[in-house]
Backbone as CSV, one residue per row, in Angstrom:
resi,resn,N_x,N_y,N_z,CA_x,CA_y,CA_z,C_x,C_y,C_z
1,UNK,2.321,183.820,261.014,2.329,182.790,259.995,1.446,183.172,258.808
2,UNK,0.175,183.934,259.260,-0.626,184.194,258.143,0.026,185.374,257.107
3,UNK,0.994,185.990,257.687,1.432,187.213,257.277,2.192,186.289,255.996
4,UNK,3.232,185.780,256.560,4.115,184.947,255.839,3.458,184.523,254.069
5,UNK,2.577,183.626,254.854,1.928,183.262,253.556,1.186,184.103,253.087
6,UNK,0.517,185.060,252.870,-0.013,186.093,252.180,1.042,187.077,251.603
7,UNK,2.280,186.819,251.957,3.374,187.712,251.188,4.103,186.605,250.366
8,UNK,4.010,185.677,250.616,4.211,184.701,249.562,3.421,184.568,248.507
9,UNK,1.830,184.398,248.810,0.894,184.026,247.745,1.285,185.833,247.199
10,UNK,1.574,186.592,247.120,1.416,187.941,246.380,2.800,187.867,245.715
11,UNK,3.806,187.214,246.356,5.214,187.026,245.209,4.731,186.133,244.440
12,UNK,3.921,185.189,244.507,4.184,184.038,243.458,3.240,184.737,242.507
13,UNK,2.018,185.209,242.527,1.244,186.049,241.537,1.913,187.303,240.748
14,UNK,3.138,188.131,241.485,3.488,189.253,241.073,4.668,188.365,240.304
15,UNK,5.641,187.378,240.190,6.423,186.711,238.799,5.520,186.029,238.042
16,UNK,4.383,185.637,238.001,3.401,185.000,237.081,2.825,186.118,236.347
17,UNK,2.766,187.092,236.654,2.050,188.664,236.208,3.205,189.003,235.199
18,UNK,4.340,189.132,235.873,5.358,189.325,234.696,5.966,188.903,233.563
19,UNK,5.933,187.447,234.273,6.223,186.047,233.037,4.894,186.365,231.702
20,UNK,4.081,186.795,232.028,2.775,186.648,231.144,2.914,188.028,230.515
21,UNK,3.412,189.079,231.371,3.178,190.190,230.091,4.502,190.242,229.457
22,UNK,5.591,189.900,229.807,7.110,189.565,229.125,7.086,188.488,228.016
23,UNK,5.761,188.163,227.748,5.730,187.098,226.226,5.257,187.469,225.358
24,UNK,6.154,187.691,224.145,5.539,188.399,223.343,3.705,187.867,222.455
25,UNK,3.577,188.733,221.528,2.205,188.624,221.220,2.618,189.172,219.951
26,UNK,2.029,188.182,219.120,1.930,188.598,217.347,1.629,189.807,216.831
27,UNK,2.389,190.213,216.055,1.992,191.545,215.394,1.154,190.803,213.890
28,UNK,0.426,191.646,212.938,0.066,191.128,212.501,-0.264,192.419,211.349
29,UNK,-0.042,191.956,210.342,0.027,192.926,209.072,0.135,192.778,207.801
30,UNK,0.303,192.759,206.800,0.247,192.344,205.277,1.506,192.858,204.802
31,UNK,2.036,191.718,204.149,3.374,192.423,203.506,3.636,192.994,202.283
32,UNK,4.312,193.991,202.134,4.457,195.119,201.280,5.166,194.941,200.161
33,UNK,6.633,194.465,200.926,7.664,194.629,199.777,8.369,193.420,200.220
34,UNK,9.272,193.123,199.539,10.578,191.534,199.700,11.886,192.609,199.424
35,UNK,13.011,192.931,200.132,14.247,193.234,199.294,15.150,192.038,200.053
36,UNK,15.276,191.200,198.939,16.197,189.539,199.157,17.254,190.559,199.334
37,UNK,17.675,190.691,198.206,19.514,191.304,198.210,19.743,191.985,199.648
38,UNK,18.432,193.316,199.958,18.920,193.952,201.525,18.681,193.168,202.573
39,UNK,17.909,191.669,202.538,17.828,191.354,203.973,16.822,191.669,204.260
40,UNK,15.615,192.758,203.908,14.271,193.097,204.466,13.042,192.704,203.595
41,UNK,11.986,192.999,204.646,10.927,192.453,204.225,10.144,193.735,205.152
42,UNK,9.501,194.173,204.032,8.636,195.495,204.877,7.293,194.577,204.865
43,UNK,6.771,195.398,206.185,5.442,194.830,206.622,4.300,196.125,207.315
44,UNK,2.990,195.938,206.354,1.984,197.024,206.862,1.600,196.523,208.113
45,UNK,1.491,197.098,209.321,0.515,196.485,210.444,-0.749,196.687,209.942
46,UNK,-1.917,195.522,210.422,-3.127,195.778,210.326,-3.322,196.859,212.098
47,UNK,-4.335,197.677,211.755,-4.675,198.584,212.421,-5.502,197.659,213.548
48,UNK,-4.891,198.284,214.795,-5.374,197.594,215.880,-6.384,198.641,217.090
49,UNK,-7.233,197.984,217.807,-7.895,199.482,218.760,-8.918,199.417,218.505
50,UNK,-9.535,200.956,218.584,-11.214,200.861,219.120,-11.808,200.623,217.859
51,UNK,-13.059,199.881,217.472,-13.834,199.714,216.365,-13.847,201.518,215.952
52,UNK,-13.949,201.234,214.573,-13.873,202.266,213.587,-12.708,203.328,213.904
53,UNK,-12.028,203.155,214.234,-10.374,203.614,214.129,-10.029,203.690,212.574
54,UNK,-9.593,204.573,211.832,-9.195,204.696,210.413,-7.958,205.139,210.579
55,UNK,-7.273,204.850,209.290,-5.868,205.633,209.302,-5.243,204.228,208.847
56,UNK,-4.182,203.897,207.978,-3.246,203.324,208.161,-1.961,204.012,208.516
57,UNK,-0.490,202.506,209.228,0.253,203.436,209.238,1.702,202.642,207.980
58,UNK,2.195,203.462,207.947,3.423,203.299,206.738,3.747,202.154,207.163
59,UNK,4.154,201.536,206.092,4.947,200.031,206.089,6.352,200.189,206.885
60,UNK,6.668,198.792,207.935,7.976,198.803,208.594,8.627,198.086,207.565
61,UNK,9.972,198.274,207.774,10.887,197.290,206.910,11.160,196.938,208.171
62,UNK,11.546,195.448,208.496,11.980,194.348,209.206,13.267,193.662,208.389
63,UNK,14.446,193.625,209.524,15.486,192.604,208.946,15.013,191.291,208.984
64,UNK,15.408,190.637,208.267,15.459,189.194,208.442,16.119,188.444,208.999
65,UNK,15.557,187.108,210.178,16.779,186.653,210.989,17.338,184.803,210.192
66,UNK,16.008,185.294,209.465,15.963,183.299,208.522,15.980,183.887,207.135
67,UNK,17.319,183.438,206.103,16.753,184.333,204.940,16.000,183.420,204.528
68,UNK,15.240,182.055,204.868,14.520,181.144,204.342,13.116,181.679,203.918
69,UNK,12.728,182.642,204.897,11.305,183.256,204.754,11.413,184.536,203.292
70,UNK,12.322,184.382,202.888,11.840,184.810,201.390,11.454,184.330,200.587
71,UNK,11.346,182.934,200.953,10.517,181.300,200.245,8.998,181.497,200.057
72,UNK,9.343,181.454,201.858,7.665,181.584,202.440,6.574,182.612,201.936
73,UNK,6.636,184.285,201.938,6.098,185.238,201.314,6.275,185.401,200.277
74,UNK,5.320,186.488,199.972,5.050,186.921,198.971,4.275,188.545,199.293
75,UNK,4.437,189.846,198.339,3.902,190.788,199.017,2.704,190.528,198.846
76,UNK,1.533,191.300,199.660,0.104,190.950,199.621,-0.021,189.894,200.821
77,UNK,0.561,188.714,200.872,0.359,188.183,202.181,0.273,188.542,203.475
78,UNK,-1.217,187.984,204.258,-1.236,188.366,205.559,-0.164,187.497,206.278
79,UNK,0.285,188.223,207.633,1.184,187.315,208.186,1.016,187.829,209.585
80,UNK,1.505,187.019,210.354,0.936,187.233,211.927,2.974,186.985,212.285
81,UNK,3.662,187.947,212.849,5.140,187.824,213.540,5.640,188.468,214.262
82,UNK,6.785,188.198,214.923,7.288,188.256,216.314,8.816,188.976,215.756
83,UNK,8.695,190.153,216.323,9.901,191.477,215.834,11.035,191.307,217.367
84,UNK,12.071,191.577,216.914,13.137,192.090,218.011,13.912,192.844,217.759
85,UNK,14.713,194.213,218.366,15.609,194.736,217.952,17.158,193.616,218.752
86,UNK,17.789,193.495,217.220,19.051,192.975,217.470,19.986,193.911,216.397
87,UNK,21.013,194.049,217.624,22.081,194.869,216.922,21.592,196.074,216.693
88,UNK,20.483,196.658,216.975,19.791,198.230,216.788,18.797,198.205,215.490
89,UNK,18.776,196.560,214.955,17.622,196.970,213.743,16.248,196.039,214.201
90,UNK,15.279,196.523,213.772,14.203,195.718,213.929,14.132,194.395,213.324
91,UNK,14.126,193.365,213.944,14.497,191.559,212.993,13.286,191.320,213.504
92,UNK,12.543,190.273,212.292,11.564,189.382,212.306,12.197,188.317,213.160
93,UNK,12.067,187.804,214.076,12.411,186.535,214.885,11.308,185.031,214.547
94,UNK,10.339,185.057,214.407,9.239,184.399,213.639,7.845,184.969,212.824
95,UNK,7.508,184.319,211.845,7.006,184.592,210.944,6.163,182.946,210.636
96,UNK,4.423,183.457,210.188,3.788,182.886,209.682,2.567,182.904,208.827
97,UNK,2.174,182.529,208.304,1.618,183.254,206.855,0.074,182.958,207.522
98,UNK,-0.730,183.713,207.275,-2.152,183.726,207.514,-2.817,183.059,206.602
């Protein structure tokens, strides 16, 4: 019986382990450029890692999945958002301005 439940309490921790790292987590970066007409919105990541890490890296262009958020930004804005590849391109899925 004790067996039982100790292989239970280790399934219910090992889908709670997964559920938690399967959610995404904000990227977070300053935006670069707006192209309304293409659909993108390039975005610098802010540099993440060990204190005093230098280097930036090149701006992503991100599709857009709301063309509403060409309202919202502006380049120069920090923004904290949530990327997916759909259809094989990288899409902003949410977006919010810092």
């Amino acid at each position: 019986m004790k067996v039982v439940r100790n292989v239970s309490a280790c399934a219910v921790m090992i889908v709670f382990a997964m559920s938690t790292a399967s959610a995404q987590q904000a990227i977070r970066g300053t935006v670069t450029g707006i192209d309304e007409p293409g659909g993108r919105i390039s975005i610098q990541q802010t540099a993440s890692g060990t204190v005093g890490a230098t280097g930036t890296a090149a701006p992503d262009s991100y599709k857009v999945k709301d063309g509403l958020l060409f309202n919202a930004v502006h380049p120069g804005d920090k923004v904290a958002f949530s990327a997916e590849t759909i259809d094989g391109a990288k899409t902003i899925t949410e977006l919010e301005k810092e």
